[in-house]
C-alpha positions in Angstrom: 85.4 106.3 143.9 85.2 106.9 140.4 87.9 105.9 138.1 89.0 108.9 135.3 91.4 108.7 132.5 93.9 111.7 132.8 95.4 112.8 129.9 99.1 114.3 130.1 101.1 117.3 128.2 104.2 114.8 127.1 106.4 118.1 126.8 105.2 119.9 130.6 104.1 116.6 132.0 101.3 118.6 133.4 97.5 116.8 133.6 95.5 118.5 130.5 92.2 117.1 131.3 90.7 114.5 133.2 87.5 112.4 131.8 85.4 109.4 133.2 84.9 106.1 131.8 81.5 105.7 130.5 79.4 103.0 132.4 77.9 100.0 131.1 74.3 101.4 130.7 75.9 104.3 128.6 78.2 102.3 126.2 74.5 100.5 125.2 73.1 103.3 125.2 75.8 104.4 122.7 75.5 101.5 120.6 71.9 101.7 120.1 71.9 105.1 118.7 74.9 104.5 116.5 72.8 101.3 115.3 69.3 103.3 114.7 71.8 105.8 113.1 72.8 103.1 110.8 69.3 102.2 110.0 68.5 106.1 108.6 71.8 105.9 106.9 72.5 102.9 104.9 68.9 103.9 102.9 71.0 107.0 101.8 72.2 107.1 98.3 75.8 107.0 97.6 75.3 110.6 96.4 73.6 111.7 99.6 76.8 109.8 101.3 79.5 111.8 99.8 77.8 115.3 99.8 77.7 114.7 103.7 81.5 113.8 103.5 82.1 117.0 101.2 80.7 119.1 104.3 83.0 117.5 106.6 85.9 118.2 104.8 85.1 121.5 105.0 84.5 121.3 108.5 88.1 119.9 108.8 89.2 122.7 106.8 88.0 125.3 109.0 89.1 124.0 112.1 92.4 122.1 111.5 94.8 124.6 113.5 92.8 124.1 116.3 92.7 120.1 116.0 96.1 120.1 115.0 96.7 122.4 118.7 94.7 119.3 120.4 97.1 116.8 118.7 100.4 118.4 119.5 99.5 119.1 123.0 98.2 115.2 123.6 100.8 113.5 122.2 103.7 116.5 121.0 104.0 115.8 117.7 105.9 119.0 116.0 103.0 121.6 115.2 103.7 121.5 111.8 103.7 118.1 111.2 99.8 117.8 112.9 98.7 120.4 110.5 99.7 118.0 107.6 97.9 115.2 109.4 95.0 116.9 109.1 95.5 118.2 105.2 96.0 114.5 104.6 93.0 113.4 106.1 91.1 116.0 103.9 93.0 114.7 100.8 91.4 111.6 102.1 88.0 112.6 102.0 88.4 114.6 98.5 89.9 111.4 96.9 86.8 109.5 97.9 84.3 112.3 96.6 85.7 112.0 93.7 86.2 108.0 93.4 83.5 105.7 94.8 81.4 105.9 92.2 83.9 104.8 90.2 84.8 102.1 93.0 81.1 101.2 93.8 80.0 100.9 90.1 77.9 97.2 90.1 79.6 94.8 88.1 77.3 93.1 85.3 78.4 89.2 84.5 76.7 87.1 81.6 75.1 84.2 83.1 72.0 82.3 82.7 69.8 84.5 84.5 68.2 87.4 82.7 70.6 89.8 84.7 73.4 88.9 87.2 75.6 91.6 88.6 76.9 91.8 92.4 77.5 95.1 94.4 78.5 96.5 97.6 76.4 97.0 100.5 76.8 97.7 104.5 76.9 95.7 106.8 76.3 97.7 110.2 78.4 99.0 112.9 82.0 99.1 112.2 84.1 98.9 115.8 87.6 101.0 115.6 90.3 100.5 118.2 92.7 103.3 117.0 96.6 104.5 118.2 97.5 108.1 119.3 100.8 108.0 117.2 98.2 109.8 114.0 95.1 110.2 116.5 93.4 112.2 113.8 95.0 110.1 110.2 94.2 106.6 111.7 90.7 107.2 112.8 89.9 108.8 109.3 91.5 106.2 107.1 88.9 103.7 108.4 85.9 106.0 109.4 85.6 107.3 105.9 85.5 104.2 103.8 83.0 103.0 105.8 80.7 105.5 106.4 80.9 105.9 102.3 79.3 102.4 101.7 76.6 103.0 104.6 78.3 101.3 107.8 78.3 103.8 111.1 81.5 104.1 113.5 82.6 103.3 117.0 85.5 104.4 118.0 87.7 103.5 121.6 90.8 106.0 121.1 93.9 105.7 123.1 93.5 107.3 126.2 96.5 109.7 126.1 94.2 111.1 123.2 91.1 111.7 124.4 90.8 115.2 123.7 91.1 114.6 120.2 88.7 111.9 120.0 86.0 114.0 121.3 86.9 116.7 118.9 86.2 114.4 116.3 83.1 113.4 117.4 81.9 116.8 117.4 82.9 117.2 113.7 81.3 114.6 112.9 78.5 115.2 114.5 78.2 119.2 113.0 78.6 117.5 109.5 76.4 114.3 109.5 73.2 113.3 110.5 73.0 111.9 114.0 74.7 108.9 115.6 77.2 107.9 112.8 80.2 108.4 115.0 80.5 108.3 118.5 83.4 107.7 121.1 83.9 105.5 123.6 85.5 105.9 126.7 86.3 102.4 127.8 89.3 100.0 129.2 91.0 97.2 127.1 89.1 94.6 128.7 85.6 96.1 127.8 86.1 96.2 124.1 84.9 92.6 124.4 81.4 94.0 125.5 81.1 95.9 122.1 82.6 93.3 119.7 80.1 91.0 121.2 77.2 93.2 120.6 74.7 91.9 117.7 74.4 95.3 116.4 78.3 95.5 115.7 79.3 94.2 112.4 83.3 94.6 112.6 86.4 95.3 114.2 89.2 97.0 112.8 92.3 97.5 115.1 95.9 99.5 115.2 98.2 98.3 117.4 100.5 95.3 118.9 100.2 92.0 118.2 99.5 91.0 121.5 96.5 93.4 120.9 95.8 92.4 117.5 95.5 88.7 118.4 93.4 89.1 121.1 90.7 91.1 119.4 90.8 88.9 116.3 89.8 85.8 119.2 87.3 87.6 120.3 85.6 88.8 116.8 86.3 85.2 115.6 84.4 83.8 118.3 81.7 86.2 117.3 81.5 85.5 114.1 83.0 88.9 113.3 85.2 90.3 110.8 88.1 92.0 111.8 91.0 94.0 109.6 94.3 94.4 111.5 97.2 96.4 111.1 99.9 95.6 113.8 103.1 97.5 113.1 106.3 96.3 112.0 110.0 96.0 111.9 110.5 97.8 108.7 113.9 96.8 106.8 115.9 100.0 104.6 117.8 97.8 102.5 121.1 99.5 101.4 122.8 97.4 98.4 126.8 98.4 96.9 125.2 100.1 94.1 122.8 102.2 96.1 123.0 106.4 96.0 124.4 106.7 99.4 123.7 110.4 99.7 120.3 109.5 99.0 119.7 106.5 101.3 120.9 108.6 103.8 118.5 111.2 103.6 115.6 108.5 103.4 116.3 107.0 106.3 116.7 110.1 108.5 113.4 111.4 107.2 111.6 108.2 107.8 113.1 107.3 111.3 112.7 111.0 112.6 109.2 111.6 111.4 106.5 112.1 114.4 110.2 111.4 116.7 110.8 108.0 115.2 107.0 107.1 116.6 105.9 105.6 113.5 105.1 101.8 111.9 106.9 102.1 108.7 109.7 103.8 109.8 113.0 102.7 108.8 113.3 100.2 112.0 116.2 97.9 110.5 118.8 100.0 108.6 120.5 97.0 106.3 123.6 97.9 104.5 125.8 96.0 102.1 129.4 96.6 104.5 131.4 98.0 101.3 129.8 100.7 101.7 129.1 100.9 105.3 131.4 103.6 106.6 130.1 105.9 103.9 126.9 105.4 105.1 127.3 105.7 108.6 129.1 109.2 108.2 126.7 110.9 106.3 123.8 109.6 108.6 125.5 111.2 111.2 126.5 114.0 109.3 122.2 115.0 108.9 121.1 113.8 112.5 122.8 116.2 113.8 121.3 119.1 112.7 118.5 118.1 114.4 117.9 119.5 117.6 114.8 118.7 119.9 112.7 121.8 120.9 108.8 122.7 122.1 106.7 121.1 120.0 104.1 124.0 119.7 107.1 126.0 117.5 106.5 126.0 113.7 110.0 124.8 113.1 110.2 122.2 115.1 111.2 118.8 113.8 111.8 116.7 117.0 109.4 116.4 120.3 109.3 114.1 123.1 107.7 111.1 123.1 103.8 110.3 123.6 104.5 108.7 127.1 106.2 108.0 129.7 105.8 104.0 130.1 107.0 104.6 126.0 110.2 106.3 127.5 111.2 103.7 129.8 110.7 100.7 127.6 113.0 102.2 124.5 115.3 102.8 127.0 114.9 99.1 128.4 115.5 97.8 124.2 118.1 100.1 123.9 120.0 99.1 126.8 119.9 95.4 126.5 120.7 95.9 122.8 123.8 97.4 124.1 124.5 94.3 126.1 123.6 91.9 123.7 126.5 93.7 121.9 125.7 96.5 119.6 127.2 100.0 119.7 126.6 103.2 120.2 127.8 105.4 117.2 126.2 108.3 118.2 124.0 109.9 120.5 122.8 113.8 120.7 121.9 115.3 124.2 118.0 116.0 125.0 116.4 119.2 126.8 117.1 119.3 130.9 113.9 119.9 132.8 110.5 118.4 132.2 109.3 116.0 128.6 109.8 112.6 128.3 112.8 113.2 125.4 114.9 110.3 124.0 118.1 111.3 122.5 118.6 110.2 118.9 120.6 107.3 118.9 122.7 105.5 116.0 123.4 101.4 116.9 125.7 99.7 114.8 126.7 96.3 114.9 123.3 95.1 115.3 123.2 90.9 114.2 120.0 88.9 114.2 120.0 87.7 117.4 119.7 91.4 118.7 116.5 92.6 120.3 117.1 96.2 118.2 116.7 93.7 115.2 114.3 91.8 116.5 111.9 93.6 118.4 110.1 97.1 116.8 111.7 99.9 118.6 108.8 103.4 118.7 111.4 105.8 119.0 114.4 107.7 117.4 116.9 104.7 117.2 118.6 103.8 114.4 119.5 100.2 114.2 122.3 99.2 111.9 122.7 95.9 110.5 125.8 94.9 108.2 125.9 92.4 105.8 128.2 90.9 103.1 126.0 90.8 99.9 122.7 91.6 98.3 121.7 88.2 99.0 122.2 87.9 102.8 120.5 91.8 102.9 117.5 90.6 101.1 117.4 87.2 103.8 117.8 89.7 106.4 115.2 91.6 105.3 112.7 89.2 105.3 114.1 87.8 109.4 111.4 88.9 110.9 108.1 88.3 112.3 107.1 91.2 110.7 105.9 92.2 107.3 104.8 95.6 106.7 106.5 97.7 104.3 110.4 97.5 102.6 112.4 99.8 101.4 115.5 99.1 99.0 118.3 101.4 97.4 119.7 100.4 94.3 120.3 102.2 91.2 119.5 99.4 89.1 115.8 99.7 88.7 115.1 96.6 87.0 116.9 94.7 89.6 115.2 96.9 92.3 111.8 96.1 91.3 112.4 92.8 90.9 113.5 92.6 94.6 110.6 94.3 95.8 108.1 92.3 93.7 109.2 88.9 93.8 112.1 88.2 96.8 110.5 90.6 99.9 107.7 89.2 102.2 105.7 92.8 102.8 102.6 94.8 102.3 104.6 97.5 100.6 108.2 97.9 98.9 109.5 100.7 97.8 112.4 101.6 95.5 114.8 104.2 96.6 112.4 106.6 99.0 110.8 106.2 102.6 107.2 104.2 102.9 104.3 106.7 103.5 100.4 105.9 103.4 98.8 107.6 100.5 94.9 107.1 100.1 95.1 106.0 96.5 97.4 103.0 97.7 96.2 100.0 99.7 98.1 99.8 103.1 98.4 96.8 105.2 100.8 94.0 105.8 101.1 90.2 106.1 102.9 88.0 109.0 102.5 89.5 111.8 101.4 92.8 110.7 98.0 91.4 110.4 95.7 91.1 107.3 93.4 93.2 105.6 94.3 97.0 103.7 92.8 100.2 104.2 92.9 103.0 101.5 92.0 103.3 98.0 89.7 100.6 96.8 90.3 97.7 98.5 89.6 99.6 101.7 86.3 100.8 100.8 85.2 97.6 100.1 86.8 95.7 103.1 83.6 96.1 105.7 80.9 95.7 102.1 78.7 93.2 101.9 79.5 91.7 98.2 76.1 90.9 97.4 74.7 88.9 94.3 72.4 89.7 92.9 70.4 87.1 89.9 66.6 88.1 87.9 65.2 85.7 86.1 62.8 88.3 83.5 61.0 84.4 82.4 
């Protein structure tokens, strides 16, 4: 009996569709068009490249209310919220129209050759393992960069999002020429089959560590190079001198985005204690005028979550945090009847030894941290494993940005507003959050061959 992935409405609980696994003959099969695709491409010019990328954006133009339908009903993020996942992603691809030329340009150096420059080339197939938490965002980020400098695209989607992934391959495939992008249906365990392939060239992977690690084994072992981008435990640092109003509103807008299911959300809410109480009442004060209700409305801000396995472990974290000895400041009351809904929850009295502070919680839970000073909040900060983005609130600027540049471990630091990805800035972190950046420049150029090239005229 055959085995089938089933994905599931997280808001009716009800089976949406049901696909099979492709076999082993197929997923060569796969690969070897995607390579011979590559072949036909890479001999493209840059020009060639982008008009192609031009007609794709269009494509995602046309027929984003009907992606963002696909999104919503995988995974239940709010309606609107899917639409702007998909106007980013076409931000995306305009910002890269208009750029890597600029980003590509060969770089000339005097040496003692007649001419020396070095440029960027491709380097073959480029292997994505992407989340369902931005199913459409996450896969573009990396798909677009690459097939810009000539590589071609696997990618193995999360499961619960298979419906999107296919969707995608079919824009793709109605806007380029053949066998640049194709999905995979596969388990876990068979990504090691396609990182081991000759004709793949890298791996780039969203997810957990646990993930992470093992796919950076495997590509290591295969000579392979890999980009990783593995969440984090992101720290909203709240000093005495901070716009409390302000901080407030960050921090709700961050941790309630895509129902708290996001890896730069404000995970570890750290707050100077002076000013503590003011904080907490005013956090309160805004969560509670949000109310979770069907998805699939246009004014919905709050869903349930992607799964139910996701469900039952943030109720596990928050439980034991609760035992380990944090409280519950608030809690708001979820829809009866079918979803897998969390209710927003505020913790306070959350120490270092907590697992809300220790562990990254994918859900609408607030985690409160208290602290005497600046310098114990910016030590606290940095506790962790993780190192993906910062946020601090100060209304000293100089004294901000010096924080963020030169005393927090993390890809990205902010200064009084909430982390978000924006394609002209690299993304990525360092610890734990893995190695590498997408976006802008430096993730165009992450899966290029830099190649030298010397002329001797003599």
């Amino acid at each position: 009996m055959k085995e089938i992935i089933k994905t599931i409405n997280p808001t009716t609980e009800q089976i949406i569709q049901e696909y099979e696994y492709h076999t082993a003959p197929q997923i060569k099969a796969i690969i070897d068009s995607v390579a011979l695709g590559y072949e036909d491409w890479k001999q493209q010019s840059l020009k060639t490249r982008l008009n192609f990328i031009l007609i794709l954006s269009t494509q995602l133009s046309k027929r984003k209310n009907e992606l963002a339908l696909i999104i919503t009903e995988e995974m239940s993020k709010p309606i609107s919220q899917s639409i702007s996942e998909i106007d980013k992603c076409i931000s995306l691809c305009e910002y890269y129209i208009h750029n890597s030329e600029k980003f590509l340009k060969p770089n000339f150096v005097e040496t003692n050759y007649s001419t020396s420059y070095y440029a960027y080339a491709p380097l073959g197939i480029i292997f994505g393992i992407m989340p369902w938490n931005f199913p459409v965002w996450q896969v573009m980020r990396y798909a677009i960069p690459n097939l810009i400098i000539g590589n071609s695209i696997l990618l193995k989607h999360s499961l619960n999002t298979s419906g999107v992934s296919l969707m995608l391959e079919e824009l793709f495939k109605a806007s380029l020429p053949k066998n640049l992008f194709r999905s995979l249906f596969i388990k876990d365990e068979t990504a090691e089959l396609i990182i081991k392939d000759s004709n793949v060239a890298g791996v780039t992977i969203t997810g957990s560590k646990r993930a992470g690690a093992d796919v950076a084994m495997k590509a290591g072992a295969n000579i392979k190079k890999t980009v990783l981008e593995l969440g984090g435990n992101d720290p909203y640092i709240i000093l005495e001198d901070a716009d409390i109003d302000l901080a407030a509103e960050e921090c709700v807008k961050s941790r309630l985005l895509n129902t708290g299911q996001v890896c730069i959300a404000a995970k570890r809410i750290i707050v100077c204690e002076s000013v503590r109480c003011e904080f907490e009442k005013k956090l309160i004060k805004l969560v509670q005028k949000y109310e979770y209700t069907n998805p699939n409305l246009h004014d919905s801000k709050l869903g349930p979550l992607a799964r139910k396995d996701i469900q039952n472990n943030l109720q596990r974290q928050v439980q034991k945090s609760l035992d380990q000895g944090s409280n519950c400041l608030y809690k708001n009351t979820i829809p009866e009847g079918t979803g897998y809904y969390f209710p927003i929850t505020i913790l306070n009295n959350v120490d270092k030894n907590n697992i809300a502070f220790k562990e990254e919680l994918f859900g609408p839970i607030f985690c409160i941290t208290s602290v005497k000073n600046e310098k114990d909040a910016i030590k606290y900060a940095n506790m962790s494993e993780y190192g993906l983005s910062a946020v601090v609130f100060t209304q000293n600027i100089k004294k901000g940005e010096d924080i963020c540049l030169n005393q927090l471990n993390f890809g990205t630091c902010n200064l009084n507003q909430m982390v978000s990805s924006d394609p002209k800035l690299p993304f990525g972190g360092v610890k734990n959050s893995g190695y590498g950046r997408e976006l802008s420049a430096a993730g165009l150029k992450e899966f290029a061959n830099l190649k030298t090239i010397n002329t001797n005229r003599n």
